[in-house]
BAFINU-778715 format. One record per atom (N, C-alpha, C): residue in one letter; residue number from 1; atom name; x, y, z. Coordinates in nm, 2 decimals. Layout:
BEGIN
<atom><rest>A</rest><nr>NUM</nr><atom>CA</atom><px>X</px><py>Y</py><pz>Z</pz></atom>
...
This chain:
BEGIN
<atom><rest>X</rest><nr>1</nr><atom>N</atom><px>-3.70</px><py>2.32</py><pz>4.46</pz></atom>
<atom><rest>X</rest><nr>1</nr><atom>CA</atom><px>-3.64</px><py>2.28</py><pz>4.33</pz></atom>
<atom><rest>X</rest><nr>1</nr><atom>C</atom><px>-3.72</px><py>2.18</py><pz>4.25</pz></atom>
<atom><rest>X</rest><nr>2</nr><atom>N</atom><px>-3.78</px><py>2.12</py><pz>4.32</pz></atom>
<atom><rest>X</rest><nr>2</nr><atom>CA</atom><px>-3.85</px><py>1.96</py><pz>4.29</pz></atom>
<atom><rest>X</rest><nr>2</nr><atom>C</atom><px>-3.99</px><py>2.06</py><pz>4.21</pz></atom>
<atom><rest>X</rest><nr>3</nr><atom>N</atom><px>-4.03</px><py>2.14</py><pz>4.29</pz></atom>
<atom><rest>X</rest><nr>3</nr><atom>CA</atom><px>-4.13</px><py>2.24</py><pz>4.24</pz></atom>
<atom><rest>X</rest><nr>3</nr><atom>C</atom><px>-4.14</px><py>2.25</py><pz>4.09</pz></atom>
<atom><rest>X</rest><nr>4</nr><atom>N</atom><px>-4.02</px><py>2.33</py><pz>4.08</pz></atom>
<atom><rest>X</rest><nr>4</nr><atom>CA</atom><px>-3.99</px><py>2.40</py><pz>3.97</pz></atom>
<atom><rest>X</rest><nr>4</nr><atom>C</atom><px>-3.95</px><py>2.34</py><pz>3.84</pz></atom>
<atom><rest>X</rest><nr>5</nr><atom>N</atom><px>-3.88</px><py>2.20</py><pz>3.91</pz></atom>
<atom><rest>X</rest><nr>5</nr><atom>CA</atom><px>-3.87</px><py>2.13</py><pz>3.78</pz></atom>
<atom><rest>X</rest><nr>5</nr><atom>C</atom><px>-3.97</px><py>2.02</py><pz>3.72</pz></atom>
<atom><rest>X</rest><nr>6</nr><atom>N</atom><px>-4.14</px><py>2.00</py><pz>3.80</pz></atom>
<atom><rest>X</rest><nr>6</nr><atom>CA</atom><px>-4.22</px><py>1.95</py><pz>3.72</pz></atom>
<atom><rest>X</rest><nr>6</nr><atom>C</atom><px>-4.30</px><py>2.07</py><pz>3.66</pz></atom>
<atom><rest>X</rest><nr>7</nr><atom>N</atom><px>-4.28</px><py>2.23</py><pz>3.70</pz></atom>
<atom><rest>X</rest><nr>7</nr><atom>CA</atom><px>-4.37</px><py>2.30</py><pz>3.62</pz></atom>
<atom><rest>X</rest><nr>7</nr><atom>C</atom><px>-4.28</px><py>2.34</py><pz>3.50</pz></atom>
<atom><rest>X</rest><nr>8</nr><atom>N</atom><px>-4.14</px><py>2.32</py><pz>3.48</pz></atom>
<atom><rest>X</rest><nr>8</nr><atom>CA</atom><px>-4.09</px><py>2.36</py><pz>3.35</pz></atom>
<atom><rest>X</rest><nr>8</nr><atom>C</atom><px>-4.13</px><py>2.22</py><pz>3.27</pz></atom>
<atom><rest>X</rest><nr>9</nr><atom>N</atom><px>-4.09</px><py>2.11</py><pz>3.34</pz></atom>
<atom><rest>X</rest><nr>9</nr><atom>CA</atom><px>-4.14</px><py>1.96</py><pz>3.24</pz></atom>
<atom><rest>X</rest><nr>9</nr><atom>C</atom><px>-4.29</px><py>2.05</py><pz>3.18</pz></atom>
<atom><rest>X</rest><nr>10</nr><atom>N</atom><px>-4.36</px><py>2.09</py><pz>3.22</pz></atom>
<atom><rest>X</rest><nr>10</nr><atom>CA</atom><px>-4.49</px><py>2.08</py><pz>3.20</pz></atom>
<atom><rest>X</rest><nr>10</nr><atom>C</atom><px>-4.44</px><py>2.19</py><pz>3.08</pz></atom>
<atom><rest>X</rest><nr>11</nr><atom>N</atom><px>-4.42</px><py>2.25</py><pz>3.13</pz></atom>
<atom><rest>X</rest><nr>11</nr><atom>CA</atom><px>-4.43</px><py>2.39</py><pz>3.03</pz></atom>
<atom><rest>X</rest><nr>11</nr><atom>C</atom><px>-4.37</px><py>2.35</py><pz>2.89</pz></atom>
<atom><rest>X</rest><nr>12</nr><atom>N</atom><px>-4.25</px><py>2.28</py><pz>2.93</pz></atom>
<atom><rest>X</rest><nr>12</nr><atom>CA</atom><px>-4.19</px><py>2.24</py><pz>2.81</pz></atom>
<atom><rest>X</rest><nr>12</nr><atom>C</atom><px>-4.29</px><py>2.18</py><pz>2.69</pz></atom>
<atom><rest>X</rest><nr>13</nr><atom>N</atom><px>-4.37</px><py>2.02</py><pz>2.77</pz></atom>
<atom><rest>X</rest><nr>13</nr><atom>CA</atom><px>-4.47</px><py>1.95</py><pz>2.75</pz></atom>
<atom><rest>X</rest><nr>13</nr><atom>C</atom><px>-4.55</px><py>2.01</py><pz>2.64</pz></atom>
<atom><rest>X</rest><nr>14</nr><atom>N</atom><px>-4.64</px><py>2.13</py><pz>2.69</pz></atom>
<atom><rest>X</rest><nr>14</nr><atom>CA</atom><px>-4.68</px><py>2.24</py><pz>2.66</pz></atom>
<atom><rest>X</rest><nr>14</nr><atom>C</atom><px>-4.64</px><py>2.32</py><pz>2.54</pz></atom>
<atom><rest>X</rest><nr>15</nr><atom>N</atom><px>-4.54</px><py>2.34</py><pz>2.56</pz></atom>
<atom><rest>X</rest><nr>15</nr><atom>CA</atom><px>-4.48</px><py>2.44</py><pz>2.42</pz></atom>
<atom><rest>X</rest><nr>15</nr><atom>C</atom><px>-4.43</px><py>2.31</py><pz>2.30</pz></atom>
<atom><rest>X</rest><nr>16</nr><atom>N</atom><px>-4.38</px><py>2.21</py><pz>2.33</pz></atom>
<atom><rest>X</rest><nr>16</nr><atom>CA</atom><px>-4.36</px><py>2.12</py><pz>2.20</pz></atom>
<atom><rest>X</rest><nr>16</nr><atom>C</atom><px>-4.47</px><py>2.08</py><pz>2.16</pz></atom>
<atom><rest>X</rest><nr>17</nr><atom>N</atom><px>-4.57</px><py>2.07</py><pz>2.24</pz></atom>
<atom><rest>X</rest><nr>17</nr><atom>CA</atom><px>-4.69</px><py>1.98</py><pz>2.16</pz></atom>
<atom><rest>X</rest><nr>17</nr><atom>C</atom><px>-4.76</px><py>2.12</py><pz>2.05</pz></atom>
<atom><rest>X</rest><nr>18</nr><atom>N</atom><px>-4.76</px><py>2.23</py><pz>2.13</pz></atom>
<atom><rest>X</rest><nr>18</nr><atom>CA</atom><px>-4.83</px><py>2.35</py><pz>2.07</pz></atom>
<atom><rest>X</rest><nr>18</nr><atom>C</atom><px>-4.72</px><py>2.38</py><pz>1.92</pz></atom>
<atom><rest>X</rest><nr>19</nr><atom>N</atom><px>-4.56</px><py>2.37</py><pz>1.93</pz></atom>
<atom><rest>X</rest><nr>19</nr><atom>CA</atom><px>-4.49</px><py>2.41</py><pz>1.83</pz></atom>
<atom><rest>X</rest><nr>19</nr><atom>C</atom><px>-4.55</px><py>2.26</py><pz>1.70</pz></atom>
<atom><rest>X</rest><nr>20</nr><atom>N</atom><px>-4.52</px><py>2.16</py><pz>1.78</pz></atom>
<atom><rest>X</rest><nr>20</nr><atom>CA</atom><px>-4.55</px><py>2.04</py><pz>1.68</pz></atom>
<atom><rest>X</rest><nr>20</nr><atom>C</atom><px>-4.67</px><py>2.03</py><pz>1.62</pz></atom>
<atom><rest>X</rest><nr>21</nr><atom>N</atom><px>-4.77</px><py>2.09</py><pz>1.63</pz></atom>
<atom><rest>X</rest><nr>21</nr><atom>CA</atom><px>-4.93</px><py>2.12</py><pz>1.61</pz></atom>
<atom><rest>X</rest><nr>21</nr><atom>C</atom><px>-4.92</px><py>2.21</py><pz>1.50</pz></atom>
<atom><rest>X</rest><nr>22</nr><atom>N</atom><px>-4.80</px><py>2.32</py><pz>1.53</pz></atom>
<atom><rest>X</rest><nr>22</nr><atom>CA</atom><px>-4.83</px><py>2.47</py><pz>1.44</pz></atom>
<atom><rest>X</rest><nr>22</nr><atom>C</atom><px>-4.76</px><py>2.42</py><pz>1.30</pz></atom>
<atom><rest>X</rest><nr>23</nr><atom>N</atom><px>-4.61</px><py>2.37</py><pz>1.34</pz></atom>
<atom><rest>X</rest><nr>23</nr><atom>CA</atom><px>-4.53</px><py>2.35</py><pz>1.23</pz></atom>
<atom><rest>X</rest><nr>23</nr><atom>C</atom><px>-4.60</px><py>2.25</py><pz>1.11</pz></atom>
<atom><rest>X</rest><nr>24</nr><atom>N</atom><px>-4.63</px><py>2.10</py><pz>1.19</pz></atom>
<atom><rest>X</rest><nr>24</nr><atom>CA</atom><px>-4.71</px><py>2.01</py><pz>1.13</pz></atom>
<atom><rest>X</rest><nr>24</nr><atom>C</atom><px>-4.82</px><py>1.98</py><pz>1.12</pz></atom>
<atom><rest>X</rest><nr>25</nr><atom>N</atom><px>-4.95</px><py>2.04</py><pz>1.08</pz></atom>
<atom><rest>X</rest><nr>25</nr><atom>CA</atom><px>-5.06</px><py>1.99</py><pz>1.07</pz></atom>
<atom><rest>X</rest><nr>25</nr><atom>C</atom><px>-5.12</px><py>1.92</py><pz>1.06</pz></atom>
<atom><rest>X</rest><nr>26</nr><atom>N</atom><px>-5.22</px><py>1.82</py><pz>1.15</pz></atom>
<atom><rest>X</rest><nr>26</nr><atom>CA</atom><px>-5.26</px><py>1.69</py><pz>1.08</pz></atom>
<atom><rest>X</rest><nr>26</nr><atom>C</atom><px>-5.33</px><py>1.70</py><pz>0.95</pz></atom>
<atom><rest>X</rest><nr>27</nr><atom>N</atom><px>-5.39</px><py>1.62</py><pz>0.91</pz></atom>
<atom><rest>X</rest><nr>27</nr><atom>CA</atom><px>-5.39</px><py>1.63</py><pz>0.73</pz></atom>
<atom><rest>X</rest><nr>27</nr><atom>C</atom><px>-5.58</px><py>1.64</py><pz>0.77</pz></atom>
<atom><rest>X</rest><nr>28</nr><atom>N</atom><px>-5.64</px><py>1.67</py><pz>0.90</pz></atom>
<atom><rest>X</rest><nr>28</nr><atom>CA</atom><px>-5.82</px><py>1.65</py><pz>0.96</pz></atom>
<atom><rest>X</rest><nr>28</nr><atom>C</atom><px>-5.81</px><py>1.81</py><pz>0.96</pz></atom>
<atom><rest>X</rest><nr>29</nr><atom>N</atom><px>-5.66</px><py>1.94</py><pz>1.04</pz></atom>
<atom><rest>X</rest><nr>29</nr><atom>CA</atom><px>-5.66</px><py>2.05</py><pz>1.02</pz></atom>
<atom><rest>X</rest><nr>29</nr><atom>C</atom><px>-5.71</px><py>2.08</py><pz>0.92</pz></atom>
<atom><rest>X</rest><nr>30</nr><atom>N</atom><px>-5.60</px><py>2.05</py><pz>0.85</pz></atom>
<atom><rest>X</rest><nr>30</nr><atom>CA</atom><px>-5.57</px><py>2.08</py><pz>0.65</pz></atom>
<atom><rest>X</rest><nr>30</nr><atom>C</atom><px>-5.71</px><py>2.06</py><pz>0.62</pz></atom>
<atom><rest>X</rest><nr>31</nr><atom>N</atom><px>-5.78</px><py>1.95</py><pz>0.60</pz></atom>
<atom><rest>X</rest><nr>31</nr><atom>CA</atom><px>-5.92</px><py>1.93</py><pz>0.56</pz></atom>
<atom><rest>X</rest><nr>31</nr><atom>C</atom><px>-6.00</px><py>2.03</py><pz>0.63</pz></atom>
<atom><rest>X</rest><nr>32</nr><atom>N</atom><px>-6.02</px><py>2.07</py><pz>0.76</pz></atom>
<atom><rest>X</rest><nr>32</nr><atom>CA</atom><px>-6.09</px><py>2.19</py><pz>0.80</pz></atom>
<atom><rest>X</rest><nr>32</nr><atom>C</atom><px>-6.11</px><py>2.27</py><pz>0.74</pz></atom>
<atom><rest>X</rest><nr>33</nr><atom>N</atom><px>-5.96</px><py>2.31</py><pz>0.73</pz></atom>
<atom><rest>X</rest><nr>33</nr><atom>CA</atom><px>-5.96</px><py>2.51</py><pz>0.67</pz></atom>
<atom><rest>X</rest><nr>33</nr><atom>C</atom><px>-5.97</px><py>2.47</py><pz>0.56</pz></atom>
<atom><rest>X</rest><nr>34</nr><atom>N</atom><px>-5.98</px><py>2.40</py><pz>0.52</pz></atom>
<atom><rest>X</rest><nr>34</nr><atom>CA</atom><px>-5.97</px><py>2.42</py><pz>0.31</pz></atom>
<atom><rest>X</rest><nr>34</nr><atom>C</atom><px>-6.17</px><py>2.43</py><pz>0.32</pz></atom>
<atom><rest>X</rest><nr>35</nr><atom>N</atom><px>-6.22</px><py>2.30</py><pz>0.43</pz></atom>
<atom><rest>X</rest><nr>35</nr><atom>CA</atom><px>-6.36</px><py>2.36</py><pz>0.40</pz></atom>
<atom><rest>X</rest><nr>35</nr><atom>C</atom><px>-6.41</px><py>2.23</py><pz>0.33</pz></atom>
């Protein structure tokens, strides 16, 4: 059980940093893609 619940922490970890990245862009992204 102990297992399972640091690889969901992780995963979770994982998926909000990846959702928080997509939704909000830092403004160095923005500057990228525009070029």
């Amino acid at each position: 059980e102990i297992h399972i619940a640091m690889t969901d922490l992780m995963a979770r970890r994982l998926t909000g940093e990846n959702t928080i990245s997509w939704r909000d862009p830092t403004p160095q992204t923005k500057q990228m893609i525009s070029g």
